[in-house]
N, CA, C and O of each residue as an XYZ file, in Angstrom:
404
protein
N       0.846     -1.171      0.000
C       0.000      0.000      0.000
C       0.891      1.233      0.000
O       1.784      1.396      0.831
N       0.610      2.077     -0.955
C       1.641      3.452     -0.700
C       0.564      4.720     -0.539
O      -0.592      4.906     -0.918
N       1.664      5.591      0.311
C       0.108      7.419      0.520
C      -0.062      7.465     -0.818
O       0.619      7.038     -1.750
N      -1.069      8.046     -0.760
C      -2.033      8.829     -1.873
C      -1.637     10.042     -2.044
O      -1.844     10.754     -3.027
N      -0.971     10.333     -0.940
C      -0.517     12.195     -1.133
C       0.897     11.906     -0.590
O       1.168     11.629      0.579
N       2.016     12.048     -1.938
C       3.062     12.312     -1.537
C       3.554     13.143     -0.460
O       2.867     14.142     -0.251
N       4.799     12.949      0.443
C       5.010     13.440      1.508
C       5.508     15.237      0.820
O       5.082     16.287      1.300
N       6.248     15.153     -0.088
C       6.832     16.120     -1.217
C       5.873     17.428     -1.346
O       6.121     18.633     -1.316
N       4.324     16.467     -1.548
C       3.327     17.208     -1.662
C       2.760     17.752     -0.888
O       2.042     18.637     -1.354
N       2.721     17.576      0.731
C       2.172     17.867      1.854
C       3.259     19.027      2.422
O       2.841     19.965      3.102
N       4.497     18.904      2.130
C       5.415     19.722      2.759
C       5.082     20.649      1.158
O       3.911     20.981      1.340
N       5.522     21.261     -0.373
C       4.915     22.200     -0.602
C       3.633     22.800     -0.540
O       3.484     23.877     -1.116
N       2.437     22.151      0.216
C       1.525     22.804      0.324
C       1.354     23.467      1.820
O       0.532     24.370      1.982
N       2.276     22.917      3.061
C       2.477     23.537      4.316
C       3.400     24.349      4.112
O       3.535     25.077      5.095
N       4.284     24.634      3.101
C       5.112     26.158      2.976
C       4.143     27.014      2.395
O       3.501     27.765      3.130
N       4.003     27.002      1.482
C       3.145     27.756     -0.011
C       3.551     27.976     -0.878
O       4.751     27.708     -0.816
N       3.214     28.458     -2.059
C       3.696     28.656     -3.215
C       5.193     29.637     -3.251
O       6.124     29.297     -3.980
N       5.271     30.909     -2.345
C       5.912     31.641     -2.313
C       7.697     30.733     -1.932
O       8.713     30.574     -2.608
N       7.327     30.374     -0.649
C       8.469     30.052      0.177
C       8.713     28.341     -0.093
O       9.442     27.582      0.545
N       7.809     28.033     -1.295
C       8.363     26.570     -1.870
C       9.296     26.534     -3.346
O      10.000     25.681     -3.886
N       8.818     28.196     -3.731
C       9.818     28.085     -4.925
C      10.858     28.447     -4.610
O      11.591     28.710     -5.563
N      11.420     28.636     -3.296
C      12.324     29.228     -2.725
C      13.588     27.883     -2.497
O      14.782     28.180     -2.462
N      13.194     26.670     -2.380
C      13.635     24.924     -2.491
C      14.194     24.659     -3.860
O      13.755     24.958     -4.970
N      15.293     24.008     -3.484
C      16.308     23.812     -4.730
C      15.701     22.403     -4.891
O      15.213     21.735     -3.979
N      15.802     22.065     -6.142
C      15.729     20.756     -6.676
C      14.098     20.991     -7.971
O      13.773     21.895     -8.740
N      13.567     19.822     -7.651
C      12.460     19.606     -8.769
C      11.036     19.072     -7.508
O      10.922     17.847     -7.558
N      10.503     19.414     -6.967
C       9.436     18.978     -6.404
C       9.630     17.698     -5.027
O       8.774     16.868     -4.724
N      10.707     17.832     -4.512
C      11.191     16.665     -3.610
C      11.989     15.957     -3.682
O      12.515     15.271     -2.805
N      12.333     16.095     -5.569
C      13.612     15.194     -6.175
C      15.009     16.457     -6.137
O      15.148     17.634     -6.469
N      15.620     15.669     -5.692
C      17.067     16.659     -5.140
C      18.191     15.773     -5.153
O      18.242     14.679     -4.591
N      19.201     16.388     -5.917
C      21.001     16.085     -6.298
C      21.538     17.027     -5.496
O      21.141     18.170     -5.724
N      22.458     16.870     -4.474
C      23.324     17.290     -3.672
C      24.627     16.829     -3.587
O      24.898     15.922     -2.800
N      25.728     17.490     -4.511
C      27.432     16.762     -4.418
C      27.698     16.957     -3.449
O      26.972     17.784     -2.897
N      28.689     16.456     -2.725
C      29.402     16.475     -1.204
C      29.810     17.972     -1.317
O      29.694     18.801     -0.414
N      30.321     18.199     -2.604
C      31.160     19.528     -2.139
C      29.928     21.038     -2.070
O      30.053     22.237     -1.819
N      28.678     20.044     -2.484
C      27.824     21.504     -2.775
C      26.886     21.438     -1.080
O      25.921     22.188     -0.932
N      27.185     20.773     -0.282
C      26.341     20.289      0.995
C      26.018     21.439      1.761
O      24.944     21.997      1.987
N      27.392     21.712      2.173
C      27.498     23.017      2.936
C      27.021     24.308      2.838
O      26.691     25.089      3.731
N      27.030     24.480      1.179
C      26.948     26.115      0.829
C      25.067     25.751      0.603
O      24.403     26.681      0.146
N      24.361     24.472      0.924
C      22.660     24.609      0.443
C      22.088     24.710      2.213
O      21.096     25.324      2.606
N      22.905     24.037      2.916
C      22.021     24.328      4.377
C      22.067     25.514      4.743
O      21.123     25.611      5.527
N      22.584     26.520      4.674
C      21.455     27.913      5.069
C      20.404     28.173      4.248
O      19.372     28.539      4.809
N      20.398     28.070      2.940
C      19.172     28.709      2.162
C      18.006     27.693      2.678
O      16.918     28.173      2.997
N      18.274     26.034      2.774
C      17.117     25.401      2.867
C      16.620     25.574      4.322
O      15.414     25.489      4.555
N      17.903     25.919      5.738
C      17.064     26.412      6.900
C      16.063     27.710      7.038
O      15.151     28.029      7.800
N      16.550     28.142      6.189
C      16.190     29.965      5.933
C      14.475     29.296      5.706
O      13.680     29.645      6.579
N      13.890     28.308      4.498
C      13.010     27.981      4.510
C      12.055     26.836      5.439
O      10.856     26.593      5.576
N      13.199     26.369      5.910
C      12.414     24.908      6.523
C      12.677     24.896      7.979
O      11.981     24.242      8.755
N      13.640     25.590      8.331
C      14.213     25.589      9.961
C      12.726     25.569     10.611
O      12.127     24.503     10.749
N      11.998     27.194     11.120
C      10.840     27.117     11.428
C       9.472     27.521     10.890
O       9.139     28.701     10.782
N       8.797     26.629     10.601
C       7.492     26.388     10.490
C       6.835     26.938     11.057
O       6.922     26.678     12.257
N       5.709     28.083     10.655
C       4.831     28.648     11.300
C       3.829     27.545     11.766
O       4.046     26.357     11.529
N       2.628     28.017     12.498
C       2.073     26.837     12.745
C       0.809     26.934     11.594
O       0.242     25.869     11.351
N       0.483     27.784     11.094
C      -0.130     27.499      9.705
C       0.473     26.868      8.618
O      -0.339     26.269      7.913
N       1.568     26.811      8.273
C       1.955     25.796      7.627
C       1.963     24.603      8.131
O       1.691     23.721      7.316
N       2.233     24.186      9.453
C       1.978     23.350     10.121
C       0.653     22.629      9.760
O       0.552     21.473      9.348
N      -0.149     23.341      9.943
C      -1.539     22.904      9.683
C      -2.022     22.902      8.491
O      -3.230     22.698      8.378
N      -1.312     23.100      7.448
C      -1.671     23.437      6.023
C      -1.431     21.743      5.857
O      -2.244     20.866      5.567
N       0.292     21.646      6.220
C       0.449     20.464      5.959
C      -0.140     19.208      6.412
O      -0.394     18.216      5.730
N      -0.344     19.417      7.833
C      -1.411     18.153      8.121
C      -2.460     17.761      7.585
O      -2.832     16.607      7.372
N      -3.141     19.105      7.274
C      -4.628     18.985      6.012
C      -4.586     17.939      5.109
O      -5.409     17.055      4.872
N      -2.941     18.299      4.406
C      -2.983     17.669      3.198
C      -2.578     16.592      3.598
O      -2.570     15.644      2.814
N      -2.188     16.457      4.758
C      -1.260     14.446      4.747
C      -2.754     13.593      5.160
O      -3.229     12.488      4.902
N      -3.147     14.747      5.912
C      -4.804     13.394      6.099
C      -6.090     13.479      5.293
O      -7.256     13.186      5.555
N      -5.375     14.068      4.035
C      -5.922     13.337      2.823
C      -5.679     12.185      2.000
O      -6.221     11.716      0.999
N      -4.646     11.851      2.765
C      -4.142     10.794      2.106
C      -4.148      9.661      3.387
O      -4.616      9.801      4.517
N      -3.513      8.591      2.838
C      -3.559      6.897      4.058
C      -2.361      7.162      4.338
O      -1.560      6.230      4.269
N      -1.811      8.693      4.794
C      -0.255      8.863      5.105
C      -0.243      9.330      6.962
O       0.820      9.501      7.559
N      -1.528      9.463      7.596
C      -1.664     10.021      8.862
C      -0.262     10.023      9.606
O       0.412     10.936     10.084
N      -0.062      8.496      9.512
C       1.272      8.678     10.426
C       2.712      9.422     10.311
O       3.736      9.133     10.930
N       2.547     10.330      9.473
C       3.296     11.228      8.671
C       3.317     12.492      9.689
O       2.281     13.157      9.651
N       4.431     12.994     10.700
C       3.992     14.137     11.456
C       4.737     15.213     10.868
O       5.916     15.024     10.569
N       3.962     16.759     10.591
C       4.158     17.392      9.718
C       5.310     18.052     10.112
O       5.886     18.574      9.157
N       5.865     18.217     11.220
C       7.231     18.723     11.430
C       8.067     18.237     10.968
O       9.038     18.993     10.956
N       8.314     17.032     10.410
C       8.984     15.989     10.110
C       8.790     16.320      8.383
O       9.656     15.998      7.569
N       8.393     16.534      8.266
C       8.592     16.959      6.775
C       9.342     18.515      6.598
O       9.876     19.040      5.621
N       9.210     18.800      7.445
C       9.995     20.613      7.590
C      11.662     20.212      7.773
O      12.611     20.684      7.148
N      11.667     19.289      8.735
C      13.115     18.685      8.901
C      14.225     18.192      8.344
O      15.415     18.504      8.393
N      13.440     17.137      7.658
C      14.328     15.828      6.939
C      14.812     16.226      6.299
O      15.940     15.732      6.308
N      14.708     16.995      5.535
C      15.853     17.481      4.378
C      16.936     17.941      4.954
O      17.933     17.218      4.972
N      16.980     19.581      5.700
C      18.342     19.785      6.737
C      18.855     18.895      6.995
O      19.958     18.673      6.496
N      18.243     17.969      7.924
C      18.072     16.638      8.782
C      19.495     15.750      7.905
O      20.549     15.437      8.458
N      19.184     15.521      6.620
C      19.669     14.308      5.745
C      20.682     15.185      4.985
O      21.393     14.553      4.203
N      20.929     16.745      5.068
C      21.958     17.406      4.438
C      22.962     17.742      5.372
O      24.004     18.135      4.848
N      22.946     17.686      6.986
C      23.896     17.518      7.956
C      24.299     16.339      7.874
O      25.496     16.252      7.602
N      23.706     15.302      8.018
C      24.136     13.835      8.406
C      25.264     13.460      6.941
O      26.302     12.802      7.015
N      24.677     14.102      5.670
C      25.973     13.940      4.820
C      26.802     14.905      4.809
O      27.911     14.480      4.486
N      26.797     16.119      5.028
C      28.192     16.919      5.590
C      28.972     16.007      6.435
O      30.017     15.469      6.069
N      28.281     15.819      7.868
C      29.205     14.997      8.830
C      30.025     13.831      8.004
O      31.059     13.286      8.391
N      29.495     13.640      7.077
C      30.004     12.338      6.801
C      30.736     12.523      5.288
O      31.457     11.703      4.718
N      30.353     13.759      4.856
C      31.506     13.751      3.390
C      31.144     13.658      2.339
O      31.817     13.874      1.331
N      29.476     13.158      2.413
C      29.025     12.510      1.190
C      27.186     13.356      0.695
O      26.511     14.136      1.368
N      26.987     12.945     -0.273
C      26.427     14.350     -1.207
C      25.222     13.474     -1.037
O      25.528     12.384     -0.554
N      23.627     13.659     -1.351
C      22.469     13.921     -1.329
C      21.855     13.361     -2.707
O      22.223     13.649     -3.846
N      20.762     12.437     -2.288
C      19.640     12.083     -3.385
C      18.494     11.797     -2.929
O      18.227     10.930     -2.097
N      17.804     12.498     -3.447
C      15.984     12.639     -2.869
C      15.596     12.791     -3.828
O      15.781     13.685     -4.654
N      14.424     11.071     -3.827
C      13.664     10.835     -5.018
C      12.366     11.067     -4.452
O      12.091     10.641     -3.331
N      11.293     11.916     -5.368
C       9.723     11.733     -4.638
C       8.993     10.757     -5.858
O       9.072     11.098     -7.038
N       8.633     10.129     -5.646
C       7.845      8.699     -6.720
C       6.578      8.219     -6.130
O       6.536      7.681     -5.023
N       5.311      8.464     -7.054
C       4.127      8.005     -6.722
C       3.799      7.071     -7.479
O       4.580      6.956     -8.424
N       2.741      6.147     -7.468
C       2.333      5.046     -7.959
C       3.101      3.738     -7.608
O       2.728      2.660     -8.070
């Protein structure tokens, strides 16, 4: 069984249009070289660090439209920073695929 509403999709609709075109990559799908790691975590905290709580709630809207409930919407504000420190610490560069069906 997979969500119905990509996670990709729930986090640009809890930013908004404005502060989602503001996200490097293609819609959730993201290439990150080791050497480019460093110089993308301020722009993507600048957007994702903190979450108002209307986006907050924008995003939950949209995750419990889907069979994704257990999806907590802070956690979509995160993971990206989240997974672009853990490869700094470690040296190595970034791939985030979003795939439905």
């Amino acid at each position: 069984m997979t969500d119905r509403i990509p996670a990709a999709a729930a986090l640009y609709f809890g930013l908004g249009a404005e502060q989602a075109a503001r996200l490097p990559g293609h819609f959730g799908a993201l290439f990150v070289a080791p050497s480019d790691v460093g110089g993308l975590l301020p722009a993507l905290d600048a957007v994702l660090e903190h979450p108002s709580p209307e986006m907050l709630a924008r995003a939950r809207r949209w995750l419990n439209g889907g069979n994704n409930t257990r999806v907590r919407p802070e956690a979509l504000f995160s993971f990206i920073p989240s997974a672009l420190r853990t490869a700094q610490a470690r040296k190595e560069g970034v791939l985030l695929l979003t795939a439905k069906g």
